[in-house]
C-alpha positions in Angstrom: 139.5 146.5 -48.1 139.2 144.3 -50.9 138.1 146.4 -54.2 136.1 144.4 -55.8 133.3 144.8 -53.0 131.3 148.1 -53.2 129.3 149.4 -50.5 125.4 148.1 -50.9 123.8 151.5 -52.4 122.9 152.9 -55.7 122.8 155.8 -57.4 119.5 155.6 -59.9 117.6 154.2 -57.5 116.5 152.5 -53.9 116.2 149.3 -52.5 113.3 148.2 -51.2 114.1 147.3 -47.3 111.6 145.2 -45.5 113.2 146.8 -41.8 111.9 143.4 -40.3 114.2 141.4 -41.8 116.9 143.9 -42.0 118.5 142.6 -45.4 119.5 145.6 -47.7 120.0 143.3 -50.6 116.9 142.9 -52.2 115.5 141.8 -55.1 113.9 145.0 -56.9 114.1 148.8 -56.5 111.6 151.5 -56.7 108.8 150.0 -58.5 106.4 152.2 -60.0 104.0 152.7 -57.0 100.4 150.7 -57.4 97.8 153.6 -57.8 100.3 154.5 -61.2 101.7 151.5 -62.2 101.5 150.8 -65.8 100.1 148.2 -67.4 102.9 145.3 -67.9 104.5 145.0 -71.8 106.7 142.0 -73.1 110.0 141.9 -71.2 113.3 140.7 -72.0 116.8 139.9 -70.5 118.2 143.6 -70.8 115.1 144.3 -68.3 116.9 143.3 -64.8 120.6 143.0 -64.2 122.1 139.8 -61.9 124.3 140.5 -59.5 126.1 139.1 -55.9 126.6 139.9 -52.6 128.5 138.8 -49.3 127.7 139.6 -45.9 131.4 140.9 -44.7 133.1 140.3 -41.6 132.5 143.7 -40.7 128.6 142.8 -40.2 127.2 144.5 -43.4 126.3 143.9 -47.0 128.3 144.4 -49.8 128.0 144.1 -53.6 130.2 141.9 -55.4 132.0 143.4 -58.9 131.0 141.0 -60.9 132.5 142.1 -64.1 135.6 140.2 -62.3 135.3 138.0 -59.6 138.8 136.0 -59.7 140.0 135.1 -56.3 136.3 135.4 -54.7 136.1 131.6 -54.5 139.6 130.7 -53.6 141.0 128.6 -50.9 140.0 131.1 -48.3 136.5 131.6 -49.0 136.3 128.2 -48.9 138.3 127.5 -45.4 135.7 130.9 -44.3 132.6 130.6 -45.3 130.1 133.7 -45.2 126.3 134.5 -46.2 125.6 135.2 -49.7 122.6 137.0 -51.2 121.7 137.0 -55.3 120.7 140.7 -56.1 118.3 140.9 -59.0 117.5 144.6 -59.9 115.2 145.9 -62.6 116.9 148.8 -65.3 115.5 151.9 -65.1 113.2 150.4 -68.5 112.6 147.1 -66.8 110.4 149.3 -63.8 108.6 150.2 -67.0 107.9 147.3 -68.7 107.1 145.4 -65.2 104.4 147.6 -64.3 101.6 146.4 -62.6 102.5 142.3 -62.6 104.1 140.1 -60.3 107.6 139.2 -61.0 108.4 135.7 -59.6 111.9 134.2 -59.3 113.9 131.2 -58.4 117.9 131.2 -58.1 119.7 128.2 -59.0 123.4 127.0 -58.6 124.3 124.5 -61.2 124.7 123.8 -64.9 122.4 124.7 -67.5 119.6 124.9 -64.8 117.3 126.9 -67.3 116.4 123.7 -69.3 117.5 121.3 -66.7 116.2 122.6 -63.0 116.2 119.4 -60.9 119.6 119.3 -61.4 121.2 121.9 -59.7 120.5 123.3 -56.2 118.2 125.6 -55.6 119.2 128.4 -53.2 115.4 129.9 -52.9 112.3 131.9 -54.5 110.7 135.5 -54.0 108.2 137.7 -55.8 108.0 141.3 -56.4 105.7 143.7 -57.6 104.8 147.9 -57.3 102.8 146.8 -54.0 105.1 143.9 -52.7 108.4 143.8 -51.8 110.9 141.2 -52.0 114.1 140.2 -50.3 116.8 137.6 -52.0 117.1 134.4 -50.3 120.7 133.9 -48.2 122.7 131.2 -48.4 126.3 129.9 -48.1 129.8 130.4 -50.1 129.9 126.7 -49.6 127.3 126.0 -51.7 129.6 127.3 -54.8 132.2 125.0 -53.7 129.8 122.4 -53.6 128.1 123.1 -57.1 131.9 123.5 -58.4 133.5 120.2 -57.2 130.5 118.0 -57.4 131.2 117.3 -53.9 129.8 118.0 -50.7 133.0 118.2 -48.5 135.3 119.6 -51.1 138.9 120.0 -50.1 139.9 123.7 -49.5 143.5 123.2 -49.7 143.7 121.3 -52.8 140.9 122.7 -55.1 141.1 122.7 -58.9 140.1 125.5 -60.9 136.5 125.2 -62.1 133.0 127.1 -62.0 129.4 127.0 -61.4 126.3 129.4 -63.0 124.0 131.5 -60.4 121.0 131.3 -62.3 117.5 133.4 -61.7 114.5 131.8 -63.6 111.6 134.3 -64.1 108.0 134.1 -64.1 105.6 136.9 -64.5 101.9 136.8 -63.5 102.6 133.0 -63.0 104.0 132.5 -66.6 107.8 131.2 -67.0 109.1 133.8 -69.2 111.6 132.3 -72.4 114.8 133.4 -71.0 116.7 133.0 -67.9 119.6 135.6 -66.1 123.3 133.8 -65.2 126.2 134.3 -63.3 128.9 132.4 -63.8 131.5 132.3 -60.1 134.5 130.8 -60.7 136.3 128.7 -58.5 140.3 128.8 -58.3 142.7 127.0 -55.8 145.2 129.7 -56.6 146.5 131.9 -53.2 147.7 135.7 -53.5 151.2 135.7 -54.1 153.5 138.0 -51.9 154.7 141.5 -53.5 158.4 141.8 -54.4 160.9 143.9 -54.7 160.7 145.7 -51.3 162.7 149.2 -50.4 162.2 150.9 -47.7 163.9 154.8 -47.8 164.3 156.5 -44.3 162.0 160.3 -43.8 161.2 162.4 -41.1 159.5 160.3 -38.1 158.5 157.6 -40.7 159.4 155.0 -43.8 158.7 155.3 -47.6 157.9 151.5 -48.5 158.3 150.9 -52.1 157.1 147.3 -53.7 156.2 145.2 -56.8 152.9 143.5 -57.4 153.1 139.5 -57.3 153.5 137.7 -60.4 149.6 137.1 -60.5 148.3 140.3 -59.5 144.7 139.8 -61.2 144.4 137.8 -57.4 145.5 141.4 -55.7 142.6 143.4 -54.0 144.6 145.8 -52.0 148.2 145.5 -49.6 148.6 146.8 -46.1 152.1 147.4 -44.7 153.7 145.2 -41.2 156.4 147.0 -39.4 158.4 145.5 -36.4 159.1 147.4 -34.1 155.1 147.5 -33.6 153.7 151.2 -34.5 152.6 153.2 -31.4 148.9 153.1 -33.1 148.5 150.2 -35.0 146.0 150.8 -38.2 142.9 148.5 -39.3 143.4 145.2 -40.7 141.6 145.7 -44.6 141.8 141.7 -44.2 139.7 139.0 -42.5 140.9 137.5 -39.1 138.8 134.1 -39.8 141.9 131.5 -40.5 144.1 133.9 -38.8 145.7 132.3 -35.5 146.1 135.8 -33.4 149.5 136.0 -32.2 150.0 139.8 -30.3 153.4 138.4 -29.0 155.1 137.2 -32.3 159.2 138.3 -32.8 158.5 137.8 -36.4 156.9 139.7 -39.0 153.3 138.0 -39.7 149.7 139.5 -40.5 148.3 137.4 -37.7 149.6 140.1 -35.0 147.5 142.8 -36.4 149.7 145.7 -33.8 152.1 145.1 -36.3 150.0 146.9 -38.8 151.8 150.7 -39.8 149.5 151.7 -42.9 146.0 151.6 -43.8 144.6 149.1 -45.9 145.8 149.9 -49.9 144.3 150.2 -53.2 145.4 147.0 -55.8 147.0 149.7 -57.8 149.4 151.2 -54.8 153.1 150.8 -55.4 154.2 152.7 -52.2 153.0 154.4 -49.4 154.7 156.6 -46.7 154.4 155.0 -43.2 154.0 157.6 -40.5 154.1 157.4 -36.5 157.7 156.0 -36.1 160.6 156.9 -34.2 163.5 158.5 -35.1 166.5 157.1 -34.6 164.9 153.4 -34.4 165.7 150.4 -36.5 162.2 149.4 -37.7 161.8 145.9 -40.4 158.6 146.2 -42.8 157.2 143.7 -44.7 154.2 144.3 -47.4 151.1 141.8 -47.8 148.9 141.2 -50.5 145.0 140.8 -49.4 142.9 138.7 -52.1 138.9 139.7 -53.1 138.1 137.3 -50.7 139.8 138.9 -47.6 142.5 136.2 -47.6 146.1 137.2 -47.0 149.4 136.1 -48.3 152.5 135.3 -47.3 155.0 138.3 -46.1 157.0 139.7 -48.3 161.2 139.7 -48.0 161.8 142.5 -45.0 163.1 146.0 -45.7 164.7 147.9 -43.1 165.3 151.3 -42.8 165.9 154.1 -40.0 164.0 157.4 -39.4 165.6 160.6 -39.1 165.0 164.2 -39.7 165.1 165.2 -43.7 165.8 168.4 -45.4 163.5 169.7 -47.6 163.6 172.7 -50.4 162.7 175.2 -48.0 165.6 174.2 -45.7 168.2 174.3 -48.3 167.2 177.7 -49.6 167.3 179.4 -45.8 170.6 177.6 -45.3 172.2 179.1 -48.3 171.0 182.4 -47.2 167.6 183.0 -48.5 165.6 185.9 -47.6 162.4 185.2 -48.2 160.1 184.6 -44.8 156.8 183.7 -45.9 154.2 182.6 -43.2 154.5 178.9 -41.6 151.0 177.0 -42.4 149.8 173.5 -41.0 149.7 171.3 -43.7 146.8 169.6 -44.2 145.3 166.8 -46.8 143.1 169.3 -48.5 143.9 172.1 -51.2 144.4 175.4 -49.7 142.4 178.4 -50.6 144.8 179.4 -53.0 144.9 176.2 -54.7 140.8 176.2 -54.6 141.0 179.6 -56.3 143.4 178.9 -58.9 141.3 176.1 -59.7 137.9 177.8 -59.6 139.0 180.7 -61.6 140.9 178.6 -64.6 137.5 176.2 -64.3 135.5 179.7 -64.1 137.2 180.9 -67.4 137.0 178.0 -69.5 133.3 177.6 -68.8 133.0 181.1 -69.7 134.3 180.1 -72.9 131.6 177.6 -73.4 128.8 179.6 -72.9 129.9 182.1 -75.4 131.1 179.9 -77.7 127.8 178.2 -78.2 126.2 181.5 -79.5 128.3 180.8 -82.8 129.0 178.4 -85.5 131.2 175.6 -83.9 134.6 174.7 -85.5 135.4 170.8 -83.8 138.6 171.0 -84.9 139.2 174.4 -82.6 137.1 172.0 -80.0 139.7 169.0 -80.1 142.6 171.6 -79.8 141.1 173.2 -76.9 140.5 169.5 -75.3 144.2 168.4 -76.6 144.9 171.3 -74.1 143.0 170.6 -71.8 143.9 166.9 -71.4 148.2 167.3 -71.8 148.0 169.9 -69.0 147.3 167.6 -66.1 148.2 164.0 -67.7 152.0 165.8 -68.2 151.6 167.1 -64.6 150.4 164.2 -63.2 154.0 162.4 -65.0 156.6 164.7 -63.3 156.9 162.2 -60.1 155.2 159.4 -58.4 154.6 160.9 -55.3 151.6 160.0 -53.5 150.9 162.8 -50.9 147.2 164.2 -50.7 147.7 166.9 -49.4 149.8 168.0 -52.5 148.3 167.5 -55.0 147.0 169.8 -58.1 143.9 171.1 -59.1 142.6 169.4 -62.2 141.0 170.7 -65.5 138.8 168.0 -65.6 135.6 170.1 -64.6 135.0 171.0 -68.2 133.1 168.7 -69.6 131.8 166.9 -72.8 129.6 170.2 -73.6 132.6 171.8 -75.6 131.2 169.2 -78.2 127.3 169.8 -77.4 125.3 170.6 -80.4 125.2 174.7 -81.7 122.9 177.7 -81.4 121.9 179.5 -84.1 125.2 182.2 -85.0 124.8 185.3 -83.7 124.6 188.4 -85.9 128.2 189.1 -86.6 130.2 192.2 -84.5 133.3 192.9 -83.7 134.1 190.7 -80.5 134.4 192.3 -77.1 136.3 189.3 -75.2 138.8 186.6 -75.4 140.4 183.2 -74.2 143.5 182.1 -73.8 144.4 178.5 -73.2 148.0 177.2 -73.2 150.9 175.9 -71.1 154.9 176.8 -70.8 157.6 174.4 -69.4 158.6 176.7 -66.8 161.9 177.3 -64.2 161.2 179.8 -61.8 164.8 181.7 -61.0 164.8 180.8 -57.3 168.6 180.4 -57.4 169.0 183.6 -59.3 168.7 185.2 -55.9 172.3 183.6 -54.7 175.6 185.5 -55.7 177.6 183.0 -53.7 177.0 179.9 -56.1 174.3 178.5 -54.2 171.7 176.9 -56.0 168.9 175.1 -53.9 166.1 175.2 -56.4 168.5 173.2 -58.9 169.9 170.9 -56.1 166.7 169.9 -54.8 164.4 170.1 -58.2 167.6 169.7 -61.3 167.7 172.5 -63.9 164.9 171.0 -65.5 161.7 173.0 -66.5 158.3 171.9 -65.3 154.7 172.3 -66.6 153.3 175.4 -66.1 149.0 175.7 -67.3 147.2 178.8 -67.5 144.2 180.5 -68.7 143.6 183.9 -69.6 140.5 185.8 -70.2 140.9 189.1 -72.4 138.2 192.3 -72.5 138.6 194.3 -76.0 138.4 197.7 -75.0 139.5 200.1 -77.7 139.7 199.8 -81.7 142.1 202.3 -83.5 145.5 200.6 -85.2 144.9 197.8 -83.8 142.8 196.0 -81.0 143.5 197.4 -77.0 142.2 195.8 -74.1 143.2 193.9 -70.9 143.7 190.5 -70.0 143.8 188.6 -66.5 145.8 185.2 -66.5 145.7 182.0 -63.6 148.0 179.7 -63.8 149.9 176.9 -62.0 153.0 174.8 -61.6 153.6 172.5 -59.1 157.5 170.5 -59.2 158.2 167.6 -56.7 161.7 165.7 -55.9 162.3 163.5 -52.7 163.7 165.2 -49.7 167.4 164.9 -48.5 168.7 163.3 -45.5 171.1 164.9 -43.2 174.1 165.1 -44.6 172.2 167.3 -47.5 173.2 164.7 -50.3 171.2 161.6 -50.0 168.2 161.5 -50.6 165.5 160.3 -48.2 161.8 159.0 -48.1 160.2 161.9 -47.9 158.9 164.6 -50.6 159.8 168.2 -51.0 157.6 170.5 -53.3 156.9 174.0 -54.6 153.8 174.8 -55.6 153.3 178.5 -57.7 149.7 180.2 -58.7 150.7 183.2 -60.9 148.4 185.5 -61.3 149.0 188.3 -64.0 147.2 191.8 -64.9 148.0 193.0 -68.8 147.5 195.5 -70.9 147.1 194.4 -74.6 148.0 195.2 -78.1 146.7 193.1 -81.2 148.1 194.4 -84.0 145.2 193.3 -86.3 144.4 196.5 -87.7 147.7 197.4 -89.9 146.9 197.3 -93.6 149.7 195.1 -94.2 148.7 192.9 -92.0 144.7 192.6 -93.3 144.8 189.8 -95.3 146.9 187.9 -93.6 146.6 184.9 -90.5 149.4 186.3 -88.7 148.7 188.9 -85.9 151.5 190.1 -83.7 150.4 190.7 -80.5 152.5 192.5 -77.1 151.5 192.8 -73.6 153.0 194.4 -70.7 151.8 194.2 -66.8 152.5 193.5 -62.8 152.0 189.9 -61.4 151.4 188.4 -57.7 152.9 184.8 -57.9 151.4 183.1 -54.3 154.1 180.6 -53.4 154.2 177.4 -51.1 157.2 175.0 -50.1 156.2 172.0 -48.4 157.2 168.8 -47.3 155.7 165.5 -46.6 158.7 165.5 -43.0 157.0 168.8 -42.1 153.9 169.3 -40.3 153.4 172.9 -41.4 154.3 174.5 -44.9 155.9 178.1 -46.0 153.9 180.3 -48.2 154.3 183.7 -49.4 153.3 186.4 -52.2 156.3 187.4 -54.3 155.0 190.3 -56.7 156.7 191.2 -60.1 155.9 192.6 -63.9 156.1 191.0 -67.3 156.5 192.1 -70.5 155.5 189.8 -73.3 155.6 189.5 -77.3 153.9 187.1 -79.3 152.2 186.2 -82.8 149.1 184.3 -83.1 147.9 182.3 -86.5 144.5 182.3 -87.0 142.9 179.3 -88.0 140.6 180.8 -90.4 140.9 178.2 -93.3 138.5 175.8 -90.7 135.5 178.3 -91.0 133.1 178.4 -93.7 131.9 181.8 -92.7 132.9 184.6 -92.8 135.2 186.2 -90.0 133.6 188.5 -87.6 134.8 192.4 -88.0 137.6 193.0 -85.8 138.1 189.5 -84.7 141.1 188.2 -83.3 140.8 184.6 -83.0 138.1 183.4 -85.0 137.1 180.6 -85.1 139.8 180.0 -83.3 144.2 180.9 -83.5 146.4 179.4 -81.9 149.8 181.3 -80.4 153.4 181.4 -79.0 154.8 183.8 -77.2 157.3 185.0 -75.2 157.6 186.1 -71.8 160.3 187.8 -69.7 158.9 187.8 -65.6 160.4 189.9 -63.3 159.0 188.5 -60.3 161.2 188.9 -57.2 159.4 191.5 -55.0 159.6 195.0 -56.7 162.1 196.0 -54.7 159.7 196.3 -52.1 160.6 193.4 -49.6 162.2 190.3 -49.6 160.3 187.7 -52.0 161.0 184.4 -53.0 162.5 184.6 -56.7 159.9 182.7 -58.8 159.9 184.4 -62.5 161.4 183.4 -66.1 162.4 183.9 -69.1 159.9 181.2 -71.3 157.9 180.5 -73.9 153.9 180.0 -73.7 151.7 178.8 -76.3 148.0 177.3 -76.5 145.1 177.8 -78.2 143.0 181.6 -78.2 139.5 182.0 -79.2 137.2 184.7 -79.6 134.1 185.0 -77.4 
């Protein structure tokens, strides 16, 4: 559907719905109720907000986004008129300042109809107050094509660009108040131009369609995908059939034989979209249209064609050359799997940890912007490593931890050696799938290149013993997730369809801070080593499969590292024993052996890498 109508709700508060009329759209929300009401103060413009609304094709109200309402009034709205409703709504102040009075209003169309009523149109009047509701007069798009051209049979297929002002002139207790709300709605003969640069790839039982937005795309609201032959299950027009001739027997691609639709309607910022449902083996033509704020269509684009046919993902190309791990076949579905929830939850889980033990003592920012430097490369660099669009693989984000990291202090606590610690960091990561072939196979490489990926991890340490140094344990999450299209038969093109491997590592240390050598006392530098078994839960999917592979390969890692603390950012002096205070941050490396134990056949997903982050005492 268009985007720049939002469904008629809100968050703060209610609307006031008069169930006889049956108009959700009205003109106030939650006034304070009349046995509490308050008694009414000055009030000003920043009181109430001004805003529009359409009744949709669809037989419901929605808002308008009025910070941008380009292509509303265009040649379409004005060839298919609809019902309009002004939506005046108090702030969460102006309910406040309004108390007990009556608000009055009348709503204008015109210019300058503050100072100069009689000359505009008026669309209506209606009062509010805590013991009265209100609704918004209706009226007719037309009437802003009428205001705009100055005429009262203005031609929709030759209009100039202009504008008119919604206006909403207050009273309160009967008194004009000394300011006025506007709107302005501007009026544009220009059409949605047709997207360009149309591919279409062939993949398993569907079509990857690939496209460029129109020269104008500020006119875009959203695209939707035509394929000939029709789809066995045609999807739901995100357009308006009013101006549309319906033609169910058409030979040619057009949007006015709506079983030609093959994908749901599209966000304005789509560039592709994988078309599902087809036929292998068939010669399907697609076209893409753009759909306008105002539900308008435009022109198909130049046709793509392409032919279905079964792909071959990772997981194929690994059992072909021989692989040995099984795994367990899993139907693939558009949410995260409970391993993906977990590695989520438990990085989440850590770093709030960190929070609430960080607030007990004196805050460092500039530790606070390195942790959110972190934080924010992790996924952003994640999110870079392909385009594809697929739900149902996508990552876990970090995003859960919030602005608190920067919320004001506690008083410090007493100072003591600390007990616990966090890790934050990421490594670009290769896991040595092909290390498993002897035969000079390699399918990870083939499918995914030699390249590393982005691996993120958080770690969360427990201090145990002090004597030469700091012992302890530490458990680490992590996750890594690479993507690369899918191959078509012949195991060399590639095809429309995605392949993927997704990794959660999960590792169990034991720790050695080497803080307490003498030689080593007065300086930022502690070496660090740890040494432990890891479970890396593994999936290979792909978006031509209806199920996925997944599997637990289990290993051990031994690791060596040196972390700088960042003491010269504290004013205070460092905690006995500490570690990382106020903060350190570190680089390591890690040699993972991670390819079963020797105890089955597992998928071969360790390295040899770097990590390095940011540490913290808690």
């Amino acid at each position: 559907m268009p985007t720049n109508r939002t469904p008629s709700t809100v968050t703060r508060h209610r609307y006031l719905v008069r169930p006889a009329t049956l108009l959700p759209l009205l003109l106030t929300t939650l006034l304070p109720a009349a046995g509490s009401a308050g008694q009414p103060v000055s009030l000003s413009e920043s009181d109430f907000s001004l805003g529009l609304a359409e009744y949709t094709e669809a037989g419901a109200w929605a808002d308008l986004d009025t910070s941008n309402l380009d292509g509303v009034f265009g040649p379409h709205r004005c060839q298919c008129p609809e019902n309009m409703a002004p939506v005046l709504q108090p702030t969460s102040t102006g309910q406040t300042d309004i108390g007990s009075s009556t608000i009055g209003v009348t709503f204008y169309l015109g210019d300058n109809c503050y100072s100069a009523p009689a000359s505009c149109t008026s669309l209506g009047q209606a009062s509010f107050s805590g013991s009265q509701e209100g609704s918004a007069p209706k009226f007719s798009s037309d009437a802003v094509f009428e205001a705009a051209t100055g005429s009262t049979s203005p031609s929709c297929t030759s209009l100039s660009a202009g504008s008119t002002t919604l206006w909403a002139i207050l009273t309160q207790d009967g008194k004009a108040l000394s300011f006025s709300l506007s709107l302005d709605l501007p009026v544009s003969g220009n059409t949605v131009g047709a997207p360009t640069g149309v591919t279409a790839a062939p993949a398993n039982e569907g079509i990857l369609v690939s496209w460029s937005p129109p020269t104008d795309a500020s006119l875009v609201a959203g695209y939707q995908v035509l394929c000939l032959p029709r789809p066995a299950t045609a999807s739901t027009a995100g357009y308006e059939s009013c101006g549309i001739v319906s033609n169910p027997d058409a030979t040619i691609i057009t949007p006015n034989d709506e079983t030609q639709l093959c994908s749901a309607a599209l966000s304005a910022t789509a560039r592709s979209v994988r078309v599902t449902g087809l036929t292998n083996g068939t010669l399907y033509t697609v076209a893409v249209i753009a759909i306008d704020p105002s539900g308008g269509t435009s022109t198909p684009s130049s046709p793509a064609t392409a032919t279905p046919q079964p792909t071959i993902s990772f997981w194929d190309k690994y059992k072909q050359a021989g692989g040995a791990a099984s795994g367990c076949s899993v139907s693939r579905s558009g949410t995260s799997t409970p391993a993906e929830a977990l590695a989520s939850a438990a990085i989440v889980a850590l770093g709030l940890l960190f929070l609430l033990h960080r607030r007990r003592k004196q805050p460092i920012r500039p530790c606070k912007v390195a942790l959110l430097s972190v934080l924010l490369f992790a996924p952003s660099a994640r999110a870079q490593e392909s385009s594809f669009q697929d739900p149902s693989l996508d990552a876990p984000s970090f995003r859960a931890l919030s602005d608190s990291v920067f919320a004001e202090p506690t008083p410090p606590r007493t100072a003591s050696p600390p007990t616990w610690g966090f890790q934050l960091g990421v490594s670009l990561y290769r896991p040595d799938v092909d290390g498993e072939f002897k035969n000079g196979d390699h399918p990870f490489a083939e499918t995914f290149s030699s390249s590393r990926h982005l691996l993120s991890a958080a770690e969360l340490d427990r201090y145990l013993l002090r004597g030469f140094g700091t012992w302890g344990v530490g458990l680490r999450v992590g996750y890594y997730r690479t993507t690369s299209a899918a191959f078509l038969a012949d195991g060399v093109t590639r095809s429309g369809d995605q392949t993927q491997l997704r990794l959660i590592p999960v590792s169990l240390s034991m720790l050695y801070f080497a803080n307490g050598l003498p030689v080593l006392q007065t300086m930022p530098l502690i070496p660090y080593a740890k040494l432990g078994l890891d479970g890396t839960e593994w999936k290979a999917s792909s978006t031509g499969e209806s199920s996925s592979h997944t599997g637990l390969s289990l290993g051990w890692h031994a690791t060596a590292g040196l972390m700088l603390g960042l003491t010269f950012l504290s004013s205070s002096a460092m905690d006995a024993g500490a570690i990382a205070e106020p903060c350190a941050l570190f680089f390591e490396w890690s040699y993972a052996a991670i390819n079963g134990l020797g105890l089955g056949n597992a998928l071969h997903v360790g390295d040899s890498t770097w990590f390095a982050g940011i540490a913290f005492d808690l």
